[in-house]
C-alpha positions, 0 to 999 in steps of 0.5 A: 104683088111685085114679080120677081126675077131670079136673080132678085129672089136669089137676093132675097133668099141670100138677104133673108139667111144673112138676117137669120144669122145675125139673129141668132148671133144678136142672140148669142151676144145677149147670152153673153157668149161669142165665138170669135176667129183667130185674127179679126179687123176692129169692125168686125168685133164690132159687129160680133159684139153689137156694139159700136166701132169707135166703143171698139176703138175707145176700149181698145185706146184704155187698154193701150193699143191704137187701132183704127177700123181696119186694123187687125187684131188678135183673139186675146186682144179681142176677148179682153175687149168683149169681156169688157162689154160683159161678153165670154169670147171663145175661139171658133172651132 
């Protein structure tokens, strides 16, 4: 077995709570729930709903808005979207 330096177990530790946490937030989206922060870039939506950028992007185009990956969006904006996926946006507290 491999021997770990600090910095590497350090990494490791950081990996394995990142994992954790989209666990739980995969968990959240199957519920059909999320909480989402006031202002969001589209990839970051797309992470919080599981789903794909451009699925984002397209939902996005239907209702009128033309946005790319980077772009900004509101939590209004945003919980018409997940409520489009079948997913119940709330704001974070």
């Amino acid at each position: 077995m491999a021997v770990l330096t600090p910095e590497q177990e350090a990494a490791s530790v950081r990996t394995q709570f990142a994992a954790g946490q989209a666990t739980e937030a995969k968990k959240a989206v199957a519920e059909g729930k999320v909480q989402l922060p006031p202002t969001l870039s589209v990839k970051e939506l797309a992470e919080y709903l599981d789903v794909k950028t451009v699925d984002i992007i397209k939902e996005l185009m239907k209702n009128g808005v033309m946005a790319n990956i980077n772009q900004q969006i509101d939590f209004d904006t945003a919980a018409i979207v997940a409520d489009s996926f079948g997913v119940q946006a709330s704001p974070m507290s």
